[in-house]
Biotite code that builds the C-alpha atoms (Angstrom):
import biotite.structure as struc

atoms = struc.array([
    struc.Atom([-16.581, 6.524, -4.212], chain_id="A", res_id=1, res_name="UNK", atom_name="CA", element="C"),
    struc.Atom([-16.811, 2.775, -4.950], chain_id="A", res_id=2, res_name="UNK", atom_name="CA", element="C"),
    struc.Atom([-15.015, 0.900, -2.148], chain_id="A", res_id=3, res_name="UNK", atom_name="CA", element="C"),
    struc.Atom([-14.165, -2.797, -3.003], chain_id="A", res_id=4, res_name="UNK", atom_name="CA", element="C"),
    struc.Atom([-12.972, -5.581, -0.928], chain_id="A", res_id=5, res_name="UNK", atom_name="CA", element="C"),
    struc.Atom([-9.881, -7.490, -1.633], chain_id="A", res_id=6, res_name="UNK", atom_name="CA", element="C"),
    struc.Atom([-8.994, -11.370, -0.105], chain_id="A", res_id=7, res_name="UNK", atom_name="CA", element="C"),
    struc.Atom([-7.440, -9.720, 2.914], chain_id="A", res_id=8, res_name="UNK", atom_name="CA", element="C"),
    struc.Atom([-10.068, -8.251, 5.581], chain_id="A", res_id=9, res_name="UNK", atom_name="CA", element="C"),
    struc.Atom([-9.972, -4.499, 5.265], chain_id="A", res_id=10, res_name="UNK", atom_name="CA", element="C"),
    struc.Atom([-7.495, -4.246, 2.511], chain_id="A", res_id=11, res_name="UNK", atom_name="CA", element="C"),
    struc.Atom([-9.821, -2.149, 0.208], chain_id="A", res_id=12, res_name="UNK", atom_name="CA", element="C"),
    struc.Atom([-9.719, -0.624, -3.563], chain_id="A", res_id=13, res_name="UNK", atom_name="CA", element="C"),
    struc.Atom([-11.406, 2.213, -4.143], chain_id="A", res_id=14, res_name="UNK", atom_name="CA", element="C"),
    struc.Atom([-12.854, 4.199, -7.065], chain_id="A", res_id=15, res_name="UNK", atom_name="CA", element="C"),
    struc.Atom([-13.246, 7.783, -8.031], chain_id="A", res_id=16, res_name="UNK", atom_name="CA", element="C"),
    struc.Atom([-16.652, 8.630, -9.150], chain_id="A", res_id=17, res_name="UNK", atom_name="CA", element="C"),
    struc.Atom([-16.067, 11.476, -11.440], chain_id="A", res_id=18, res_name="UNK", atom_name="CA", element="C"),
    struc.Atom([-18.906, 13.891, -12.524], chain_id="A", res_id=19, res_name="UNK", atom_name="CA", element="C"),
    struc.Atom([-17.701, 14.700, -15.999], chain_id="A", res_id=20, res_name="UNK", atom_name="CA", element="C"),
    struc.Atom([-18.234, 18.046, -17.934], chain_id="A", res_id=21, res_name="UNK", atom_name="CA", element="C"),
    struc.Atom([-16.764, 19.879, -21.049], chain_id="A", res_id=22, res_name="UNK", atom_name="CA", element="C"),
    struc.Atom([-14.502, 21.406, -18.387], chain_id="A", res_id=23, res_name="UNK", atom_name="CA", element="C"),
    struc.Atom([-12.901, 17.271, -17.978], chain_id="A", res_id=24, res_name="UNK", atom_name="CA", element="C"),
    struc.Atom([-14.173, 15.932, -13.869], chain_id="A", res_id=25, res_name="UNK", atom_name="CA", element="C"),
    struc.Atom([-14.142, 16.465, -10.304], chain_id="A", res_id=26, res_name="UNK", atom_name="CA", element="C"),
    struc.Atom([-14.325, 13.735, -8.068], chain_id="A", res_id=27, res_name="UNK", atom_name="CA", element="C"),
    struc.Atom([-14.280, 13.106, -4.368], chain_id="A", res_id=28, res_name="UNK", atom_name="CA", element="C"),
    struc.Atom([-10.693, 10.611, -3.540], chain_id="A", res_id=29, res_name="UNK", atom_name="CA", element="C"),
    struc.Atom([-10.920, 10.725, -0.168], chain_id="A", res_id=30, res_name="UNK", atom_name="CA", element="C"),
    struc.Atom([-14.386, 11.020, 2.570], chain_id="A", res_id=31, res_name="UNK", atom_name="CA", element="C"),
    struc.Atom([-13.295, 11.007, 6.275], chain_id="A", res_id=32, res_name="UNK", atom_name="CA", element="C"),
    struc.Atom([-17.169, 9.848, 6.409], chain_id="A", res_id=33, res_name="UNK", atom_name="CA", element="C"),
    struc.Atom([-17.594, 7.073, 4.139], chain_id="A", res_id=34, res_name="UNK", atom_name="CA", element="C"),
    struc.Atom([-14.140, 5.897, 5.138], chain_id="A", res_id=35, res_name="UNK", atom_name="CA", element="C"),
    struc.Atom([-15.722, 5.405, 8.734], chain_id="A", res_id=36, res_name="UNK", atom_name="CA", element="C"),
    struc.Atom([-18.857, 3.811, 7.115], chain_id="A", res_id=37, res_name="UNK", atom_name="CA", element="C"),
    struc.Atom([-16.929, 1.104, 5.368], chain_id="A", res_id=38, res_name="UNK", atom_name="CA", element="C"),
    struc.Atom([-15.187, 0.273, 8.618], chain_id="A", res_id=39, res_name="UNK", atom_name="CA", element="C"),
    struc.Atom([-11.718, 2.245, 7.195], chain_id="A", res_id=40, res_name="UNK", atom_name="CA", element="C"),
    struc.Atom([-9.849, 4.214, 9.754], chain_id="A", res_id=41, res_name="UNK", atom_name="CA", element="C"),
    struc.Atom([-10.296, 7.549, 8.353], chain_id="A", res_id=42, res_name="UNK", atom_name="CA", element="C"),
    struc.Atom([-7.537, 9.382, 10.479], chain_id="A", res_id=43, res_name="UNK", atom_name="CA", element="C"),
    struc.Atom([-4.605, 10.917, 8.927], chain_id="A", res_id=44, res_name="UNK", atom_name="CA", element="C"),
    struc.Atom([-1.687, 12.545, 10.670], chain_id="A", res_id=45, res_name="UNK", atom_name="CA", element="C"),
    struc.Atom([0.456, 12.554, 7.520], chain_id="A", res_id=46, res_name="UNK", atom_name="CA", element="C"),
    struc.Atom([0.661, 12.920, 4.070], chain_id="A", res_id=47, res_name="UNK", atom_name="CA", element="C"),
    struc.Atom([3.848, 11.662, 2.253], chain_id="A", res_id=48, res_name="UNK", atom_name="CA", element="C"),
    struc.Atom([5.227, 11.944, -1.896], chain_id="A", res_id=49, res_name="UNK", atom_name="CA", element="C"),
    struc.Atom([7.240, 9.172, -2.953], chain_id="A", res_id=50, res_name="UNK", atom_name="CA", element="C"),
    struc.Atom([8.636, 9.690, -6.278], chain_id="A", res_id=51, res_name="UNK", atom_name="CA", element="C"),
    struc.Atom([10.516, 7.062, -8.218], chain_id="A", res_id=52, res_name="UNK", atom_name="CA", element="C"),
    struc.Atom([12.975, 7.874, -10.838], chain_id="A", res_id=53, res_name="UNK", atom_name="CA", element="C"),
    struc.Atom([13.422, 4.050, -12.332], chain_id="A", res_id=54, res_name="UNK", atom_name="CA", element="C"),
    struc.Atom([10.541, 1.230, -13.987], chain_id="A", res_id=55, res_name="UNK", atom_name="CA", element="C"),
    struc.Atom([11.453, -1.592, -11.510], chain_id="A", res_id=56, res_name="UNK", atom_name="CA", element="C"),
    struc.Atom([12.361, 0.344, -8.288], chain_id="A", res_id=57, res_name="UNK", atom_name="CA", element="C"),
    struc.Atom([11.171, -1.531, -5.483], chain_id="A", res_id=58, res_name="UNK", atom_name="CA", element="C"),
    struc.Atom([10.403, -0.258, -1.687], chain_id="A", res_id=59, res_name="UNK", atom_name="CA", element="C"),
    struc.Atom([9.414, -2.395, 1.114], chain_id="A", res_id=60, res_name="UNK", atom_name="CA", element="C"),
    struc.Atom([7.605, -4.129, 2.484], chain_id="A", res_id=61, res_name="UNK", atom_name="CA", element="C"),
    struc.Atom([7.100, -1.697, 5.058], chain_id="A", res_id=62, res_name="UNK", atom_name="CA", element="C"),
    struc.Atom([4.671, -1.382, 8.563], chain_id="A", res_id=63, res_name="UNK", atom_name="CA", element="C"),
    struc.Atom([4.713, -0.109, 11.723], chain_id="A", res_id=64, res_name="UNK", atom_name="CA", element="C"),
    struc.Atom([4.431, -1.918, 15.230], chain_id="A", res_id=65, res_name="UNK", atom_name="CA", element="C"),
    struc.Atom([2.497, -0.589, 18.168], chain_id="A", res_id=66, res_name="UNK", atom_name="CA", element="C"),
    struc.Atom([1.864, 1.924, 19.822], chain_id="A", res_id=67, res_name="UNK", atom_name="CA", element="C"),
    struc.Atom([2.308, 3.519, 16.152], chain_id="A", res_id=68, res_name="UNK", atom_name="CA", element="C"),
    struc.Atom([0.604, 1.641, 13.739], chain_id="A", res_id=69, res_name="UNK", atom_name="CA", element="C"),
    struc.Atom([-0.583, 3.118, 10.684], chain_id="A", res_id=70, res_name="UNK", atom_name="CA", element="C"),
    struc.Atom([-3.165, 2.603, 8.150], chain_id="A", res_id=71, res_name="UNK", atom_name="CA", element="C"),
    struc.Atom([-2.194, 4.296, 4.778], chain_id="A", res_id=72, res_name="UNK", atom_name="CA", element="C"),
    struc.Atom([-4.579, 5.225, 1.698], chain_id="A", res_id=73, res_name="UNK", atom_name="CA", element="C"),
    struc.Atom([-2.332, 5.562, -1.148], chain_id="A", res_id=74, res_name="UNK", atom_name="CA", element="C"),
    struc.Atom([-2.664, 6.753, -5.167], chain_id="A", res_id=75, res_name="UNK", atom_name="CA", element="C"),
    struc.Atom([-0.562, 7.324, -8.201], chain_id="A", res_id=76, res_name="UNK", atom_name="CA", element="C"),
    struc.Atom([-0.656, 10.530, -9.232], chain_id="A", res_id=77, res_name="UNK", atom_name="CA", element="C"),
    struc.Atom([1.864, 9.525, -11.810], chain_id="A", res_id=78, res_name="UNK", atom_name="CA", element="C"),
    struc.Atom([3.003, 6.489, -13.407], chain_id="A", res_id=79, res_name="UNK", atom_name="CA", element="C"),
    struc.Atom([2.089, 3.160, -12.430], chain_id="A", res_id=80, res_name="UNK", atom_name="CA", element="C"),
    struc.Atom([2.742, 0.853, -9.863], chain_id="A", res_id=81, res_name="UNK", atom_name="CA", element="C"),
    struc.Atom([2.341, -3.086, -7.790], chain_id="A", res_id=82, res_name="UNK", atom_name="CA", element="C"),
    struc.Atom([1.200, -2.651, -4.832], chain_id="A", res_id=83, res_name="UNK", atom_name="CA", element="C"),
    struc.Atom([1.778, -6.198, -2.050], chain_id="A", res_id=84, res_name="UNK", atom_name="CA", element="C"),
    struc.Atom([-0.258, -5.789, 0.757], chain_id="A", res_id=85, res_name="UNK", atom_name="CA", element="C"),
    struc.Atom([0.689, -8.658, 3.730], chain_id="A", res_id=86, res_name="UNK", atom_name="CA", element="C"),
    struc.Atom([-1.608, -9.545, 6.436], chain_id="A", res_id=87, res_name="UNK", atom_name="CA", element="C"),
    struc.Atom([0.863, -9.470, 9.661], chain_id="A", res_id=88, res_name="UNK", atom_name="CA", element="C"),
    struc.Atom([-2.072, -9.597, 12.244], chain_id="A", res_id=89, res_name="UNK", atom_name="CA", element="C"),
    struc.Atom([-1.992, -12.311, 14.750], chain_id="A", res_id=90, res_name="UNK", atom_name="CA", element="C"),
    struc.Atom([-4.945, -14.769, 14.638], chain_id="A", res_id=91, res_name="UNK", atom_name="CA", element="C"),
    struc.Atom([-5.890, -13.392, 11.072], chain_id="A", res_id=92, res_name="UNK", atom_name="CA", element="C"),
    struc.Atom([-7.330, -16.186, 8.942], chain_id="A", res_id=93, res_name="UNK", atom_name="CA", element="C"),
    struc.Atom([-5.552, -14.911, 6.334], chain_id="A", res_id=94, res_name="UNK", atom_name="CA", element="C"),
    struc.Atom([-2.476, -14.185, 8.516], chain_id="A", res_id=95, res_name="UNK", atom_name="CA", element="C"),
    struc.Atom([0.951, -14.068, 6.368], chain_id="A", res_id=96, res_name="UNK", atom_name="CA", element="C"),
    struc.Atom([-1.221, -14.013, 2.956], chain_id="A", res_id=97, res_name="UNK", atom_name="CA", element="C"),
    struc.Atom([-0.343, -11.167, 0.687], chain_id="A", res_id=98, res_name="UNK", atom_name="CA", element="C"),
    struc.Atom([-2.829, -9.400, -2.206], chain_id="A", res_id=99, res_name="UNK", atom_name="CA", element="C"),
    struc.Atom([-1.298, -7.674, -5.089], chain_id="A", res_id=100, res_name="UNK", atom_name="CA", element="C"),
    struc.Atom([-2.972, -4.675, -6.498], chain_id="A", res_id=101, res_name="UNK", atom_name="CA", element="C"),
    struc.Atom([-2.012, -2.433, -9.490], chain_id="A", res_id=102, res_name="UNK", atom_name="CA", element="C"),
    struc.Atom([-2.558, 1.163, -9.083], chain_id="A", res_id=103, res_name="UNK", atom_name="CA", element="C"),
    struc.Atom([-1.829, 3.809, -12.253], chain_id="A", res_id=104, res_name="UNK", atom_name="CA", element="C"),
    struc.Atom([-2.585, 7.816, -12.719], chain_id="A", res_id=105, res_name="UNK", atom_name="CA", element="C"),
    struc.Atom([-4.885, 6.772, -15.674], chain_id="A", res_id=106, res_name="UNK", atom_name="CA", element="C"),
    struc.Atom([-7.457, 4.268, -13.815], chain_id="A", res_id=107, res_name="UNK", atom_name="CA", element="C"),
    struc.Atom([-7.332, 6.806, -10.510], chain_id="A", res_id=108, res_name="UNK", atom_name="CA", element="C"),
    struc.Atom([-7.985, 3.716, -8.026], chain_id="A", res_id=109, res_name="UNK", atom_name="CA", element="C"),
    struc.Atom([-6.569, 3.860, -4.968], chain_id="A", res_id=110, res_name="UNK", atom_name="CA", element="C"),
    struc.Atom([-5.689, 1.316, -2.030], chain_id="A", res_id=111, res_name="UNK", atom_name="CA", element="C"),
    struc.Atom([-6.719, 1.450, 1.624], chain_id="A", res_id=112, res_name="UNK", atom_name="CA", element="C"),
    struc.Atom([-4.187, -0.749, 3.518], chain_id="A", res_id=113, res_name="UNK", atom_name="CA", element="C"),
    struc.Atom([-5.153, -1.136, 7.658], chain_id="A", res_id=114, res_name="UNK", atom_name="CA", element="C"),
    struc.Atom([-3.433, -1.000, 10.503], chain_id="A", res_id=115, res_name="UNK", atom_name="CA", element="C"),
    struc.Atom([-0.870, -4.528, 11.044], chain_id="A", res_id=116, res_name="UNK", atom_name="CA", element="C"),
    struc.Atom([-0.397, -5.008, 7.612], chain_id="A", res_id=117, res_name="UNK", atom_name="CA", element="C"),
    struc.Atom([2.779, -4.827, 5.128], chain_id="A", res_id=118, res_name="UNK", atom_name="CA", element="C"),
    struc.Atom([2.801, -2.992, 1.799], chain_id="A", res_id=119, res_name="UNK", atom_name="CA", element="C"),
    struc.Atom([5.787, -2.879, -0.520], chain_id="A", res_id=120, res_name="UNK", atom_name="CA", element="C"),
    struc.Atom([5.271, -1.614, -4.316], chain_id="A", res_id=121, res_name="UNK", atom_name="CA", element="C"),
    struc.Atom([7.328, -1.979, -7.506], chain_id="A", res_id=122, res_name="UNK", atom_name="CA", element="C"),
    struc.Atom([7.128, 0.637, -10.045], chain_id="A", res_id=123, res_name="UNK", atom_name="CA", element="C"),
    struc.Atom([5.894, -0.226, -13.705], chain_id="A", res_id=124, res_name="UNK", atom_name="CA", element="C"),
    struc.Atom([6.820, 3.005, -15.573], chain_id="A", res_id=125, res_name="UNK", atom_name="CA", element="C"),
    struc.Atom([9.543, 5.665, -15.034], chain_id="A", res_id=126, res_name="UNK", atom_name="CA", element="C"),
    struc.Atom([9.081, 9.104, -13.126], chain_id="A", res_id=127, res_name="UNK", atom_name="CA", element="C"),
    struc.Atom([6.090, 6.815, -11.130], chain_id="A", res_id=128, res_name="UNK", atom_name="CA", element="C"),
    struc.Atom([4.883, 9.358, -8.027], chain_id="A", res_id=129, res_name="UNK", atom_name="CA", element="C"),
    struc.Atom([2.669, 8.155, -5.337], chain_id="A", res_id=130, res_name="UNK", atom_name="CA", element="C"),
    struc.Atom([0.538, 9.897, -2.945], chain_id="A", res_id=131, res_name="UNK", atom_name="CA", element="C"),
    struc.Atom([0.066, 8.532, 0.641], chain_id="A", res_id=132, res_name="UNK", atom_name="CA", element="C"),
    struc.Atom([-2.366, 9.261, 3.221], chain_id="A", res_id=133, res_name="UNK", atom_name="CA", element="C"),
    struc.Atom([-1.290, 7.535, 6.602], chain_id="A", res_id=134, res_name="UNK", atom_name="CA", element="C"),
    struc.Atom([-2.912, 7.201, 9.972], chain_id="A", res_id=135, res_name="UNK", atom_name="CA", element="C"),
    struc.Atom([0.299, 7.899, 12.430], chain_id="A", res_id=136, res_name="UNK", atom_name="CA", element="C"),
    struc.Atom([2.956, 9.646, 12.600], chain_id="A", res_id=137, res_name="UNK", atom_name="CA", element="C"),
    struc.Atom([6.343, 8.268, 11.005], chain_id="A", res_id=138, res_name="UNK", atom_name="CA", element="C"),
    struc.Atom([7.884, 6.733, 14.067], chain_id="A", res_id=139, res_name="UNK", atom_name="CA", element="C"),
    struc.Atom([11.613, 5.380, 13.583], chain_id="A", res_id=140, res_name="UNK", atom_name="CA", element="C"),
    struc.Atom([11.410, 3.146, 16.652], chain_id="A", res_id=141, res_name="UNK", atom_name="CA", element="C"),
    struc.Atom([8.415, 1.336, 15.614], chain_id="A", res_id=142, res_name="UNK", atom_name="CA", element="C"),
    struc.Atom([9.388, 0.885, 11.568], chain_id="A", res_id=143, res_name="UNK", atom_name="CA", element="C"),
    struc.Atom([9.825, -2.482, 10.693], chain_id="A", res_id=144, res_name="UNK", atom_name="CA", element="C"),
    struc.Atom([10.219, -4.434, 7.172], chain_id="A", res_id=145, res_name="UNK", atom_name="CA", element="C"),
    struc.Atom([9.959, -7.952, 5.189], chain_id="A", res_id=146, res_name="UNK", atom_name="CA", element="C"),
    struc.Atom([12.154, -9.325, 2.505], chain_id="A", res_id=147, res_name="UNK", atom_name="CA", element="C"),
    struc.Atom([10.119, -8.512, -0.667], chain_id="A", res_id=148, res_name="UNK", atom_name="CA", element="C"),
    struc.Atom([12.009, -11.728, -2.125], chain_id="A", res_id=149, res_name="UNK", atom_name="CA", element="C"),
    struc.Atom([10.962, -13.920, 1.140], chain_id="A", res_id=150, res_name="UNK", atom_name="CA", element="C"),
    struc.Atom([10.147, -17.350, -0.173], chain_id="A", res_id=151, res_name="UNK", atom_name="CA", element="C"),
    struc.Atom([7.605, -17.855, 2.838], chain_id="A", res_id=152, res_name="UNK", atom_name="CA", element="C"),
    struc.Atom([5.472, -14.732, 0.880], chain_id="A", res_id=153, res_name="UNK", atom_name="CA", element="C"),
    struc.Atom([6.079, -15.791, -2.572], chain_id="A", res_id=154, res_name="UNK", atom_name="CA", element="C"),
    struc.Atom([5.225, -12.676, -3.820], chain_id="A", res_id=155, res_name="UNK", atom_name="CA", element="C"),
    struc.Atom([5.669, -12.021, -7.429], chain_id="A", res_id=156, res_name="UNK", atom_name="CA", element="C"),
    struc.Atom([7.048, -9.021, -8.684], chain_id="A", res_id=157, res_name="UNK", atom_name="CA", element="C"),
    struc.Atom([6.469, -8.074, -11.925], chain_id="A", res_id=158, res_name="UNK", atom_name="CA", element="C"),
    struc.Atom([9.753, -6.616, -13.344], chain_id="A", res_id=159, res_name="UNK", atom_name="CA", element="C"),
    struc.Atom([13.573, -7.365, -12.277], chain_id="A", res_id=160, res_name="UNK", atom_name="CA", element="C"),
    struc.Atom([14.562, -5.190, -9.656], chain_id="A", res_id=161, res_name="UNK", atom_name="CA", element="C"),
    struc.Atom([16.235, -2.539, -10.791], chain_id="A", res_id=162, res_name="UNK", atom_name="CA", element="C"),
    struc.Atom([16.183, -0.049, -7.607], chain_id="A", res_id=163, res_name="UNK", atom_name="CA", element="C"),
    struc.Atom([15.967, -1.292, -4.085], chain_id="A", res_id=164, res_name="UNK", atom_name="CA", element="C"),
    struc.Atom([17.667, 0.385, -0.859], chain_id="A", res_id=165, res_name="UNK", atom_name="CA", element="C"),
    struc.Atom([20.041, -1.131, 1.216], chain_id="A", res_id=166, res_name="UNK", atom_name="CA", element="C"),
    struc.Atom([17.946, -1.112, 4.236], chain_id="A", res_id=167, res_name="UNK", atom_name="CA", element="C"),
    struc.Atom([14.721, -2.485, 2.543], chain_id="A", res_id=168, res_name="UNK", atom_name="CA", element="C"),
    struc.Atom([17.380, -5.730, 1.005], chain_id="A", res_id=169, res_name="UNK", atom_name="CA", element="C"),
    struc.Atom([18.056, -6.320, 4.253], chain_id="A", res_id=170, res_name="UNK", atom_name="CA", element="C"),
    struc.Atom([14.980, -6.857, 6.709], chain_id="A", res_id=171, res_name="UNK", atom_name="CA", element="C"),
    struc.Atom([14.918, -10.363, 7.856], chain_id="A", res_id=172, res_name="UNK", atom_name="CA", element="C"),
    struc.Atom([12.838, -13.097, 6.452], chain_id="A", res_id=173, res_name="UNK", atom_name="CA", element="C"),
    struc.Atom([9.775, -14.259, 7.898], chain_id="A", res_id=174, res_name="UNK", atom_name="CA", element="C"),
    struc.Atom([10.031, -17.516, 9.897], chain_id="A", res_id=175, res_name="UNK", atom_name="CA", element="C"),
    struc.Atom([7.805, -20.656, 9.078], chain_id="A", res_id=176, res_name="UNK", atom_name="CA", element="C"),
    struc.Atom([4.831, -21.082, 10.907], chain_id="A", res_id=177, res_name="UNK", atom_name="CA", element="C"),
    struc.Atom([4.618, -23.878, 13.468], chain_id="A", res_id=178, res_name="UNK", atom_name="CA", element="C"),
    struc.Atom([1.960, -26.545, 12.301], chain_id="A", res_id=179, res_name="UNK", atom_name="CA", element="C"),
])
């Protein structure tokens, strides 16, 4: 696998290295060992499907607080999706900065997002499925969300929303830094 490093400190993308044949490939997507050696957490309690019916369907930006937070590797196994990624760790230099990273079934990258961080996606095509590998347990009680419209982010999304739920239109914005 080829892991590369994005603006935000452990945010990673990584590539397949497929040994091709007549037969098509096989190719190693996830390493509990060369996780570890790039510094990734390579624990994973869950595994979770997220199928999206709708081009445009937007969830997040969702993370977990302490004691539960979670890391999560995720793919598109179908379909194509924006991925935001926001750095919520305290004394972060790049703390409230956000990377945007496009994942499809055809290009086979995948994102590692760490522990303290947001990610929201927005789908590109219809019938988009994603695969995600997470760290911890999903734990109600320690869930929490950002506005994927909050103008303190500025994220860009690249299609209208077309699907969003209730609950992810309605976590609170982010308030200013002090200077």
């Amino acid at each position: 696998m080829k892991f590369t490093s994005t603006a935000l400190a452990g945010v990673t993308i990584i590539e397949i290295e497929p040994f091709n044949d007549e037969r098509g490939f096989f190719a190693r997507a996830f390493c509990a060992r060369e996780f570890a050696d790039h510094g990734l957490t390579a624990r994973v309690s869950q595994a979770n499907l997220s199928y999206n019916r709708r081009a445009g369907t937007l969830r997040g930006l969702h993370y977990q607080v302490a004691p539960a937070q979670e890391a999560k590797h995720i793919r598109a196994v179908r379909g194509a999706a924006q991925f935001a990624v926001v750095d919520l760790r305290d004394g972060s230099p790049t703390e409230r900065q956000h990377v945007t990273v496009r994942l499809d079934a055809v290009e086979r990258r995948s994102l590692f997002v760490p522990e303290g961080c947001a990610v929201g996606m927005q789908t590109l095509e219809d019938d988009t499925e994603l695969f995600y590998q997470v760290s911890e347990f999903y734990t109600p009680e320690s869930e929490r969300g950002l506005r994927h419209d909050d103008p303190t982010l500025g994220i860009e999304w690249p299609l209208p929303v077309t699907v969003i739920s209730d609950k992810d239109r309605a976590w609170p914005l982010l308030e200013p830094l002090a200077s």
